[in-house]
DSSP file (Angstrom, degrees, kcal/mol; ACC not computed):
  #  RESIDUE AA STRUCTURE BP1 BP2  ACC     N-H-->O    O-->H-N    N-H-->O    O-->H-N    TCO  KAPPA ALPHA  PHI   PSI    X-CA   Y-CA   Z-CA
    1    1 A X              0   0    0      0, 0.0     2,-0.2     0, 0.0     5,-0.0   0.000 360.0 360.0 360.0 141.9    2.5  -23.6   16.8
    2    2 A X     >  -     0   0    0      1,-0.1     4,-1.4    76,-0.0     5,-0.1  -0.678 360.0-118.2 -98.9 158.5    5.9  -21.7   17.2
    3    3 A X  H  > S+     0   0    0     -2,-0.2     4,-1.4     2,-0.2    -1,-0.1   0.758 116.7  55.0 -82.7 -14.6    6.3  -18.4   17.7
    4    4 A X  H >4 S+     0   0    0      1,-0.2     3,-1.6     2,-0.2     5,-0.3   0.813 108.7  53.7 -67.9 -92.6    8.5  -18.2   13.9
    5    5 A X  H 3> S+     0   0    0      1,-0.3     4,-1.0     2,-0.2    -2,-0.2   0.494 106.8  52.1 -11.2 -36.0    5.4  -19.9   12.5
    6    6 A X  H >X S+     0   0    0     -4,-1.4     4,-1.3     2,-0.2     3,-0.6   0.973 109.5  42.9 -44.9 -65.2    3.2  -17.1   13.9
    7    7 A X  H XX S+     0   0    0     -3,-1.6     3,-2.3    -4,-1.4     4,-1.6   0.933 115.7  54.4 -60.8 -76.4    4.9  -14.1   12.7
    8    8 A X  H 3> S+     0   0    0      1,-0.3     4,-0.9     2,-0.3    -1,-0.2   0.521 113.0  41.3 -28.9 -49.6    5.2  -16.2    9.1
    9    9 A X  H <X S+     0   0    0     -4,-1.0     4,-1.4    -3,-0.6    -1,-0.3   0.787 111.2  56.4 -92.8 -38.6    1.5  -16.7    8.9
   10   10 A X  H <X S+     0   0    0     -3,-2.3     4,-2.2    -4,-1.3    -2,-0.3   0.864 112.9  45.9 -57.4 -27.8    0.9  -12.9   10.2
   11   11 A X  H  X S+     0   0    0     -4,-1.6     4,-3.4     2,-0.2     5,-0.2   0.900 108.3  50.5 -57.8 -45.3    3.0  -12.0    7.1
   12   12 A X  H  X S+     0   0    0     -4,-0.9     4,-1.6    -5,-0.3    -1,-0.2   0.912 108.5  52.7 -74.3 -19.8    1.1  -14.3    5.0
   13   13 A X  H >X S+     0   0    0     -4,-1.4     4,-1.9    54,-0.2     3,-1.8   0.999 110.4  55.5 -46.7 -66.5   -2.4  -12.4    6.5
   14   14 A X  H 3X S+     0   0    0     -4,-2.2     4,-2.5     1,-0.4     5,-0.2   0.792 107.8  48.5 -40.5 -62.9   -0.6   -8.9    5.3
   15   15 A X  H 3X S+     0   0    0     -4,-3.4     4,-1.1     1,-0.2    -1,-0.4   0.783 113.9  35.4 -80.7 -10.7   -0.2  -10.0    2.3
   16   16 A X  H <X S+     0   0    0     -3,-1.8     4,-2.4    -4,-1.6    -2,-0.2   0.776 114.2  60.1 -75.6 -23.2   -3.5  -11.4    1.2
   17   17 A X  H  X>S+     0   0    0     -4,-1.9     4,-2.7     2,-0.2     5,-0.7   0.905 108.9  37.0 -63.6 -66.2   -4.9   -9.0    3.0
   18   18 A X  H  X5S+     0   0    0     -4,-2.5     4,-2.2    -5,-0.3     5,-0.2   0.984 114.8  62.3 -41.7 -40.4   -2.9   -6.0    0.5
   19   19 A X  H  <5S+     0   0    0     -4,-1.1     4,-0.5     1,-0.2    -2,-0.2   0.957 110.8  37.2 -80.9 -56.5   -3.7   -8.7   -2.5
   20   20 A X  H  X5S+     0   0    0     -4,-2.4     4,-2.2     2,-0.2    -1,-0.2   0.756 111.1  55.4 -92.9 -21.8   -7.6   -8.1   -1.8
   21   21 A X  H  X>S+     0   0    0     -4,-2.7     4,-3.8    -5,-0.2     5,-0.6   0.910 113.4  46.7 -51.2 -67.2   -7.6   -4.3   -0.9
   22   22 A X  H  <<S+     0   0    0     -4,-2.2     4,-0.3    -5,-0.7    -2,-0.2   0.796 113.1  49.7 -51.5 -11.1   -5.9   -4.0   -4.3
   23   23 A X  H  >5S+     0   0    0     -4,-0.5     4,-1.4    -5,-0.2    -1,-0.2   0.839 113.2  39.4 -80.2 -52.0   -8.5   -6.2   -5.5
   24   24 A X  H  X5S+     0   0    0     -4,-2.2     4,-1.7     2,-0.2    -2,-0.2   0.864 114.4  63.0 -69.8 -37.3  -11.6   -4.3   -4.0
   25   25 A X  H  <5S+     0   0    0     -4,-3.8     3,-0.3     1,-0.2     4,-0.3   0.950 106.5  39.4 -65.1 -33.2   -9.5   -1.0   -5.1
   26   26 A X  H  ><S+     0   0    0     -5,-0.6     4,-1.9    -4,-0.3     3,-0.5   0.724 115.0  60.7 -93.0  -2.8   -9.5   -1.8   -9.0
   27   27 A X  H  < S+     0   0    0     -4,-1.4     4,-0.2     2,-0.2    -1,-0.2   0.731  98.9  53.2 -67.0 -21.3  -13.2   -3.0   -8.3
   28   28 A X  T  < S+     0   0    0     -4,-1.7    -1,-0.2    -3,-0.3    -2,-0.2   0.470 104.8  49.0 -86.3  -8.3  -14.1   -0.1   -7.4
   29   29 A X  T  > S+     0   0    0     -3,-0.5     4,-1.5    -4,-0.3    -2,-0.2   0.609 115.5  49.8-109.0 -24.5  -12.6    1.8  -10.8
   30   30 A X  H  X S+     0   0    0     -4,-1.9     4,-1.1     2,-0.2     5,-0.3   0.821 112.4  45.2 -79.8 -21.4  -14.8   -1.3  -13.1
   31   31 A X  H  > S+     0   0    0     -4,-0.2     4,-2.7     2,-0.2     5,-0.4   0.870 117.1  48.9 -88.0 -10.0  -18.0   -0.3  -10.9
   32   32 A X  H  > S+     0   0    0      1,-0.3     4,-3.5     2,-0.2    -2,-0.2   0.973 118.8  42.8 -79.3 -62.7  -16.9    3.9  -11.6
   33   33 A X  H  X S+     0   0    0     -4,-1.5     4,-0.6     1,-0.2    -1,-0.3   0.523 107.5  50.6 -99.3  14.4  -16.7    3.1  -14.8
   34   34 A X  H  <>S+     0   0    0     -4,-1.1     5,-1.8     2,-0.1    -2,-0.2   0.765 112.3  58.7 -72.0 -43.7  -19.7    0.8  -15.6
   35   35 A X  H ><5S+     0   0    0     -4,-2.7     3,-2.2    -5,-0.3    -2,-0.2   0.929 102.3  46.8 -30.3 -69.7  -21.6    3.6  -13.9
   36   36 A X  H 3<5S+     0   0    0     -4,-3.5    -1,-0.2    -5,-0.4    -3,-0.2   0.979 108.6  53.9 -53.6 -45.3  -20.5    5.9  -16.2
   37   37 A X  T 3<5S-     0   0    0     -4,-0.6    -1,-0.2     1,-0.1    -2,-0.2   0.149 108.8-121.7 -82.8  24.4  -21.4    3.6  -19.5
   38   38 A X  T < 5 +     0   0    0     -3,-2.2     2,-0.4     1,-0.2    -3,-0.2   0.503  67.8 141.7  76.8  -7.0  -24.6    3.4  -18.0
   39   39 A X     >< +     0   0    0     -5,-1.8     4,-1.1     1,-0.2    -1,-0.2  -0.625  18.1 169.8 -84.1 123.8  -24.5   -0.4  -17.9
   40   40 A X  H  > S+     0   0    0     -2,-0.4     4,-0.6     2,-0.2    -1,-0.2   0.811  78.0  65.0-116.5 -31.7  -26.2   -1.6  -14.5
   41   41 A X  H  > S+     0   0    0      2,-0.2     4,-3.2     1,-0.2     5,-0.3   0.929 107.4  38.9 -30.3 -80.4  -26.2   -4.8  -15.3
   42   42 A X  H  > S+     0   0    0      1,-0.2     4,-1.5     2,-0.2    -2,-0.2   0.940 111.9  59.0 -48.6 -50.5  -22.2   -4.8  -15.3
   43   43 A X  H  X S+     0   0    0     -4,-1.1     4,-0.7     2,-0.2    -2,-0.2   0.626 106.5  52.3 -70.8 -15.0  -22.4   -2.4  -12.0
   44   44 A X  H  X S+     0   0    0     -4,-0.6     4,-1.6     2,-0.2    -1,-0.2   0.963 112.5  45.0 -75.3 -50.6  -24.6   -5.6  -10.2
   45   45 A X  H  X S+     0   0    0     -4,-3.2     4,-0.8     2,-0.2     5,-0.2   0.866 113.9  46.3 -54.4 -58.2  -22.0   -7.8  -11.1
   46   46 A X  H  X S+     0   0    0     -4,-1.5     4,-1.1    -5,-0.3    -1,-0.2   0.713 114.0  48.0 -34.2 -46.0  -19.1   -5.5  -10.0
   47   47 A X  H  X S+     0   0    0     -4,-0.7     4,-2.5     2,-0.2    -2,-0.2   0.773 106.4  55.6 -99.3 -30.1  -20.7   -4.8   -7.0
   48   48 A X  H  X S+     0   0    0     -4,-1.6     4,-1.7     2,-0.2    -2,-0.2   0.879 112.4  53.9 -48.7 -35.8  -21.6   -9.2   -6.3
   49   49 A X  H  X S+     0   0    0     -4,-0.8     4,-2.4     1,-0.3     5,-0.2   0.893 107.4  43.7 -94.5 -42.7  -17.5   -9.4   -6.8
   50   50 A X  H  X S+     0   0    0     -4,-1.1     4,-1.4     2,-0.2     3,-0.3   0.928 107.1  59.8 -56.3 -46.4  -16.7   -6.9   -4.3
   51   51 A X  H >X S+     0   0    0     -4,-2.5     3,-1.6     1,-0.2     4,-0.9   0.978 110.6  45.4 -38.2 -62.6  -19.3   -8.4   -1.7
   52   52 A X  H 3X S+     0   0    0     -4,-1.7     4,-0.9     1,-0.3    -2,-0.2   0.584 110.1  49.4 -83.4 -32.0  -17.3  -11.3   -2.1
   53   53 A X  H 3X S+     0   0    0     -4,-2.4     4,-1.9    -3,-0.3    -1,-0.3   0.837 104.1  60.4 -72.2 -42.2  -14.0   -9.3   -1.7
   54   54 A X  H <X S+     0   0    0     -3,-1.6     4,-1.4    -4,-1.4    -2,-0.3   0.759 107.6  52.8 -59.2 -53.4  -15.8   -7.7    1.5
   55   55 A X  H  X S+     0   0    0     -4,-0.9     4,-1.6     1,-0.3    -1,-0.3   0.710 108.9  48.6 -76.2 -34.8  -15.8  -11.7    2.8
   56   56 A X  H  X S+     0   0    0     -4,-0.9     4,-2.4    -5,-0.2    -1,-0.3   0.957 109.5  42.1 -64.9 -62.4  -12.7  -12.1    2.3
   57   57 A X  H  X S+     0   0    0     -4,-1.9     4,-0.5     2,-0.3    -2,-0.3   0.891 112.9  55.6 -72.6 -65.0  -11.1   -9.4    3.8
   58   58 A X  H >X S+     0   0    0     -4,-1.4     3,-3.5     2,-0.2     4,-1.5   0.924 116.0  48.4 -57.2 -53.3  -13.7   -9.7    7.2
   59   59 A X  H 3X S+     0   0    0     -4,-1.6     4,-1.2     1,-0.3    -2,-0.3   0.953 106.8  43.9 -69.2 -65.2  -12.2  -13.4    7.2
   60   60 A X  H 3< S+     0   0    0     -4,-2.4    -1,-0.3    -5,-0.2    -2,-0.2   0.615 118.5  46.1 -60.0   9.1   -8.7  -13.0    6.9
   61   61 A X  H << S-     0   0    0     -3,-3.5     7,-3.0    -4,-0.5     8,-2.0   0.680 142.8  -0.1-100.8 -73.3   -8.9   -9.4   10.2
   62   62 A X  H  < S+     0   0    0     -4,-1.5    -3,-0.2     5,-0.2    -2,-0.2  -0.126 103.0 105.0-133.1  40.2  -11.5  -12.5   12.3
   63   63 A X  S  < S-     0   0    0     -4,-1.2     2,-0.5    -5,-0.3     7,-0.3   0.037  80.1 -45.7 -85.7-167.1  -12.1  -15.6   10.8
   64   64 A X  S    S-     0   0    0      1,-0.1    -1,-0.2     2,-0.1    -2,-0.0  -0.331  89.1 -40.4 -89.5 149.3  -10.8  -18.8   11.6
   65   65 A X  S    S+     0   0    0     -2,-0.5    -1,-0.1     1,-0.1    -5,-0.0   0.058 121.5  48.9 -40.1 119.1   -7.0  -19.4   12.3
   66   66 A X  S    S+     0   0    0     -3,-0.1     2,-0.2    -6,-0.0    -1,-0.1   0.002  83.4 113.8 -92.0 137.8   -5.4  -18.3   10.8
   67   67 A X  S    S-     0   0    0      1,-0.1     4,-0.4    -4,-0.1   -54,-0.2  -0.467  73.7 -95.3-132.6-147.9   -6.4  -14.9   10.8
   68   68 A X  S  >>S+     0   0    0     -7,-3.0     4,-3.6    -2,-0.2     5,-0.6   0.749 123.6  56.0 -90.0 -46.9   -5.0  -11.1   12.2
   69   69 A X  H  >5S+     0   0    0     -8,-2.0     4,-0.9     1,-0.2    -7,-0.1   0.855 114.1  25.8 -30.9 -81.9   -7.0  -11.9   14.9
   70   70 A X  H  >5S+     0   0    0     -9,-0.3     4,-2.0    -7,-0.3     3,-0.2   0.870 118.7  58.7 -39.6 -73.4   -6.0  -15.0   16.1
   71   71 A X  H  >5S+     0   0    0     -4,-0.4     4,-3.4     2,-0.3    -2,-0.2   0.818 110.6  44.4  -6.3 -71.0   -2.2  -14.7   14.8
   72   72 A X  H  X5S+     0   0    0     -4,-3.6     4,-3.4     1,-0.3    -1,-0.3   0.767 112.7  54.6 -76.9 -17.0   -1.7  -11.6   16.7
   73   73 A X  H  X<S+     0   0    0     -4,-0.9     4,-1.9    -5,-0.6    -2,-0.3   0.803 107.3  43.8 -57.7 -55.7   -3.3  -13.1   19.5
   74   74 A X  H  < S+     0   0    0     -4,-2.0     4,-0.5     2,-0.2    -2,-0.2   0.974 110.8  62.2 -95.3 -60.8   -1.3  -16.2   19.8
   75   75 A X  H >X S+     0   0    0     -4,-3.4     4,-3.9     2,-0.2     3,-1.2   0.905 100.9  46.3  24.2 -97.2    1.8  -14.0   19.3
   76   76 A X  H 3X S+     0   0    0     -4,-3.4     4,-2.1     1,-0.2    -2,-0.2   0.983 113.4  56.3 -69.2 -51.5    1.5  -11.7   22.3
   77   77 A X  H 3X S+     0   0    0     -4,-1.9     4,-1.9     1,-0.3    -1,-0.2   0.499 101.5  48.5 -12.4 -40.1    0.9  -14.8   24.3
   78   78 A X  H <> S+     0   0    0     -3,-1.2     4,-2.6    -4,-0.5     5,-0.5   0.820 115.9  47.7 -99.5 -57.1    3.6  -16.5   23.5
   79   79 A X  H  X>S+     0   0    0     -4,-3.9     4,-7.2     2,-0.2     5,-0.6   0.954 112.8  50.6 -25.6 -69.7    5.6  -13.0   24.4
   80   80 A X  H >X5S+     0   0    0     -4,-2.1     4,-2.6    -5,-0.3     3,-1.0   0.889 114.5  41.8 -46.6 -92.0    3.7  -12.7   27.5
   81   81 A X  H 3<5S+     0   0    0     -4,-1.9    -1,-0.3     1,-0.2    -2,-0.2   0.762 122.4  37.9 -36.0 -32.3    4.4  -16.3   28.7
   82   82 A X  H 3<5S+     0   0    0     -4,-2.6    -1,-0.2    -3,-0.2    -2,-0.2   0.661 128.2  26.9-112.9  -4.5    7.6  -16.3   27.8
   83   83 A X  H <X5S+     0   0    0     -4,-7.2     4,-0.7    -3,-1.0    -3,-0.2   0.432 100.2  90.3-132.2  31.4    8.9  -13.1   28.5
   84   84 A X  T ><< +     0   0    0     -4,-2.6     3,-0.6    -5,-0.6    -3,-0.1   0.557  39.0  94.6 -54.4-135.8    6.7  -12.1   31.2
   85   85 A X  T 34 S-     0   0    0      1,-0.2    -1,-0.1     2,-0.0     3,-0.1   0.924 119.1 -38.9  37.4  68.8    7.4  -12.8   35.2
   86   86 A X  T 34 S+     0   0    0      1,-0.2     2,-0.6     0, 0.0    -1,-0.2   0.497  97.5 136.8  93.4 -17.0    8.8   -9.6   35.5
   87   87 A X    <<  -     0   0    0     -4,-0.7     2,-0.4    -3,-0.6    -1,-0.2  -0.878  26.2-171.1-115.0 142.8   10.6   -8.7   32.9
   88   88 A X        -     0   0    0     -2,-0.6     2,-0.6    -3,-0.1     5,-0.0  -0.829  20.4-134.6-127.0 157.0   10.7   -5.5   31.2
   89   89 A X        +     0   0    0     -2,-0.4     2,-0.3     4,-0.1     3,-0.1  -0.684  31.3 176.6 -83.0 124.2   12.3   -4.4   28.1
   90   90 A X     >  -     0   0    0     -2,-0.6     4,-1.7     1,-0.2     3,-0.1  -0.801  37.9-127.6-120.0 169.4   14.2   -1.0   28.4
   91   91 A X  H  > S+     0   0    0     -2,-0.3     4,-1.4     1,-0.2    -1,-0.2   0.928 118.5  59.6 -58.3 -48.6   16.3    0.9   25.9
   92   92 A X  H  > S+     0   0    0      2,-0.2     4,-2.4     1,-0.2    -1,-0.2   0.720 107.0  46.8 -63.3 -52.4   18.7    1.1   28.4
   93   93 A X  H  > S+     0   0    0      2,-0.3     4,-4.5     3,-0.1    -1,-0.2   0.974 115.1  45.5 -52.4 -64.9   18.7   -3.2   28.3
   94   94 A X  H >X S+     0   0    0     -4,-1.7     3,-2.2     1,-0.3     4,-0.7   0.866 115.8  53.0 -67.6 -90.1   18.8   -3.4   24.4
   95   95 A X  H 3< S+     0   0    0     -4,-1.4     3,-0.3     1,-0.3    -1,-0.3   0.410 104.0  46.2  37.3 -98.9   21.4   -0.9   24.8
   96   96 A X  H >X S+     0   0    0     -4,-2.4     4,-2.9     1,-0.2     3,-0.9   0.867 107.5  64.1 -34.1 -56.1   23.7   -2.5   27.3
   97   97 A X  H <X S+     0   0    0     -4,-4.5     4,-1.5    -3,-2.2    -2,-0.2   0.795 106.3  46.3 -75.7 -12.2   23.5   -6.1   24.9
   98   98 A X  H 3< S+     0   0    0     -4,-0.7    -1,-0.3    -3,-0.3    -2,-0.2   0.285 112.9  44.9-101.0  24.3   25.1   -4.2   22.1
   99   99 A X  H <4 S+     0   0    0     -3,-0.9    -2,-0.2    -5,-0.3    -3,-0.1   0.663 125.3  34.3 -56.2 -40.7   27.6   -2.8   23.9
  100  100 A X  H  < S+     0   0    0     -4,-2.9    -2,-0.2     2,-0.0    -3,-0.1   0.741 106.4  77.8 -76.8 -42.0   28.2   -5.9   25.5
  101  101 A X  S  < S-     0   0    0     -4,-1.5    -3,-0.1    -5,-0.4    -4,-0.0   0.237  97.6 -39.2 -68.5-166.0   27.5   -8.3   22.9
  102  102 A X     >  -     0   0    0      1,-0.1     4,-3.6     4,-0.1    -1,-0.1  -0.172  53.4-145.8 -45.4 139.1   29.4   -9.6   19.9
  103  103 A X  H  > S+     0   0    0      2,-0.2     4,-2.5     1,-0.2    -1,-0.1   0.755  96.6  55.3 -85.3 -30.6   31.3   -6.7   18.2
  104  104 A X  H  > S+     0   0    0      2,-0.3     4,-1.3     3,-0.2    -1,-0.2   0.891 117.2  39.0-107.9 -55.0   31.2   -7.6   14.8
  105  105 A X  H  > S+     0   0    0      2,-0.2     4,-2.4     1,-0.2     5,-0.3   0.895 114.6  61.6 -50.0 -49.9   26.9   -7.8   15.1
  106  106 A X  H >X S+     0   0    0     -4,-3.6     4,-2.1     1,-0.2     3,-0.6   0.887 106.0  38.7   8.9 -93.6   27.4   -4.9   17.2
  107  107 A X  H 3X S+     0   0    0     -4,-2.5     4,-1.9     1,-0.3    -1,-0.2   0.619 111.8  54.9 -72.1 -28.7   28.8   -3.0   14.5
  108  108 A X  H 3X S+     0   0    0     -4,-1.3     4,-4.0     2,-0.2    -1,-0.3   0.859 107.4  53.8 -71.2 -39.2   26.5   -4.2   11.7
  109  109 A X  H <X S+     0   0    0     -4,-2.4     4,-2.5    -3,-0.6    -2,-0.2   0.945 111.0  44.3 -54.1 -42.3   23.3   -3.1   13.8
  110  110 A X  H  X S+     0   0    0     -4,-2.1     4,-1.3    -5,-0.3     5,-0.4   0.978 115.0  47.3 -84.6 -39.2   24.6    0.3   14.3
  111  111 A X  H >X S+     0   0    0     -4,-1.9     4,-2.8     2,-0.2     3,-0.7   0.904 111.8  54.1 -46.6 -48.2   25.6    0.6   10.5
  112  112 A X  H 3X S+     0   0    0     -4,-4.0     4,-3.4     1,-0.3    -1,-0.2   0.944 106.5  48.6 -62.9 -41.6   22.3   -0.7    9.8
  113  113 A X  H 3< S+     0   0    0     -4,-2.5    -1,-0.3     2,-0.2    -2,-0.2   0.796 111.2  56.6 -40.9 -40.1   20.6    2.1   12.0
  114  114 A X  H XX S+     0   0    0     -4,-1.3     4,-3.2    -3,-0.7     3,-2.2   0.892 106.4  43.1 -64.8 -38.3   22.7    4.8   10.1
  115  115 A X  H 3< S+     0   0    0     -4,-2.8     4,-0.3    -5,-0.4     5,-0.3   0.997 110.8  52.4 -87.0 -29.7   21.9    4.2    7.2
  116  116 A X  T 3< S+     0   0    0     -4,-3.4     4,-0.4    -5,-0.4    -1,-0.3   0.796 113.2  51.6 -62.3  -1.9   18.1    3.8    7.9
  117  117 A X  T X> S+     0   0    0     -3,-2.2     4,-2.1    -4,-0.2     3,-0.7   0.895 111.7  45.8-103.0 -39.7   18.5    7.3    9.7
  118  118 A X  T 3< S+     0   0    0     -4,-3.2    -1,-0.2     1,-0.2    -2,-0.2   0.190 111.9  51.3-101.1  54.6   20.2    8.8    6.5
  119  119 A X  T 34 S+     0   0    0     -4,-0.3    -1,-0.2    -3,-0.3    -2,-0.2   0.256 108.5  50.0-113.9   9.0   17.9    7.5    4.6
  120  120 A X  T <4 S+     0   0    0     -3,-0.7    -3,-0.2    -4,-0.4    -2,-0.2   0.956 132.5  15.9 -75.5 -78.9   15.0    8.9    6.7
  121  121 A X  S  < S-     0   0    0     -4,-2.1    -3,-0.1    -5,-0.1    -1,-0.1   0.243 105.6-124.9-111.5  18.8   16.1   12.3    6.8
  122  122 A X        +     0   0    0     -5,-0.2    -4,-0.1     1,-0.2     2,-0.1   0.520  57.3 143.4 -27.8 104.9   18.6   12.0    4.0
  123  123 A X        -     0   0    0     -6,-0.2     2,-0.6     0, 0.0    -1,-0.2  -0.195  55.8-115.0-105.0 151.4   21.4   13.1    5.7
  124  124 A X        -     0   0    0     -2,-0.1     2,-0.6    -5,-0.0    -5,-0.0  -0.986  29.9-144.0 -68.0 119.7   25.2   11.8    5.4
  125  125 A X        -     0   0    0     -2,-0.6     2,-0.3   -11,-0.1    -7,-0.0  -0.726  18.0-156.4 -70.0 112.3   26.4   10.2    8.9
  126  126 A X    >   -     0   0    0     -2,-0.6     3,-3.5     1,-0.1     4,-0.4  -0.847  24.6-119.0 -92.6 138.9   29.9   11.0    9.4
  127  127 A X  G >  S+     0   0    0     -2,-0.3     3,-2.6     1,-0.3     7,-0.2   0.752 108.8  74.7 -20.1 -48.3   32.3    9.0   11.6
  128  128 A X  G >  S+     0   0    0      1,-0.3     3,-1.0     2,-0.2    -1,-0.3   0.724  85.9  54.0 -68.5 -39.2   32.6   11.9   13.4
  129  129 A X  G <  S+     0   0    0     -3,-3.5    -1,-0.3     1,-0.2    -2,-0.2   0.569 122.6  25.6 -67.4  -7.5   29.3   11.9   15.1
  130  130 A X  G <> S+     0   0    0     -3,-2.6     4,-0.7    -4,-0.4    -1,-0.2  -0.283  80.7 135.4-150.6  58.7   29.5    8.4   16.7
  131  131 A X  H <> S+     0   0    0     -3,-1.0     4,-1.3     2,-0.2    -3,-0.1   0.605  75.1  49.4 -73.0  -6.6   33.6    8.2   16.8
  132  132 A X  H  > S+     0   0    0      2,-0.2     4,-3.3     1,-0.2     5,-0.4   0.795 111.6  50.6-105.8 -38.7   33.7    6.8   20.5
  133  133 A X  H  > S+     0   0    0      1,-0.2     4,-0.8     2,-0.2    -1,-0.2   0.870 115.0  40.7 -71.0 -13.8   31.1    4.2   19.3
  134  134 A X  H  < S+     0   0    0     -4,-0.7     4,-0.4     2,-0.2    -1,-0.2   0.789 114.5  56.5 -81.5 -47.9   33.4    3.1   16.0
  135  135 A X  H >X S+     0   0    0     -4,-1.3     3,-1.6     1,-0.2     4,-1.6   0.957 113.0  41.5 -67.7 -48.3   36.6    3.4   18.5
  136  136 A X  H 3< S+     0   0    0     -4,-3.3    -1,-0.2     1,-0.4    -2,-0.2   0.834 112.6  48.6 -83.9 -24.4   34.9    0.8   20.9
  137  137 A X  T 3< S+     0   0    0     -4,-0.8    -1,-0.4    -5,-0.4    -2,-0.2   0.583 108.0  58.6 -70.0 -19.3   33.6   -1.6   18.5
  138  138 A X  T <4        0   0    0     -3,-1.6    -2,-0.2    -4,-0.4    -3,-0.1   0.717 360.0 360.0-112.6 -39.8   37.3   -1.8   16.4
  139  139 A X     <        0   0    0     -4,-1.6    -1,-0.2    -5,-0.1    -2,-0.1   0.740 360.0 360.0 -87.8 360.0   39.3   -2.9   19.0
């Protein structure tokens, strides 16, 4: 396994995992309303499909691989080995490599940042607040 293949397969958890909370959530509005119509019969059944939903969901957090378990597991591992011995990530690092690095990626990371920040606190960014970082990136 590769560490793309990881990530890919924790994605693919996330989403069955979402697929069968949204399953067990509208199972929970047929057993609400079987209840109500008095039907118990229907609410056994409802509640059989939900067990089953219940199975699901334990197996895809700690079942067998792939799971969250496992996934995330095999993941930080692959971190750990391969950027342990010592090295630590700082702001300060990440930092430095887009200062340093290619300009042009540079410049698309920090655009990308802006606009997630005014859409966070949605704001317009003007030039004017990061002119020195726009000056050094242009040339």
């Amino acid at each position: 396994m590769s560490l793309t293949s990881d990530i890919l397969d924790l994605r693919t958890i996330h989403l069955q995992l979402y697929t069968e909370w949204n399953n067990l959530q509208t199972k929970f509005n047929s057993a609400a309303v079987q209840c109500d119509a008095g039907n118990f019969a229907g609410l056994a059944t409802v509640f059989r499909q939900m067990e089953i939903i219940g199975v699901n969901i334990r197996a895809l957090y700690m079942g067998a691989s792939p799971s969250m378990r496992n996934t995330t597991y095999d993941i930080l591992h692959y971190i750990d080995l391969n950027l342990g011995g010592g090295y630590t990530l700082t702001l300060q690092k990440m930092l430095d490599a887009i200062w340093d690095g290619n300009k042009l990626e540079s410049f698309h990371f920090i655009n990308y940042i802006d606009a997630m920040r005014a859409g966070i606190w949605n704001t317009e960014i003007f030039e004017t607040h990061i002119a020195d970082w726009y000056r050094h990136f242009s040339t």
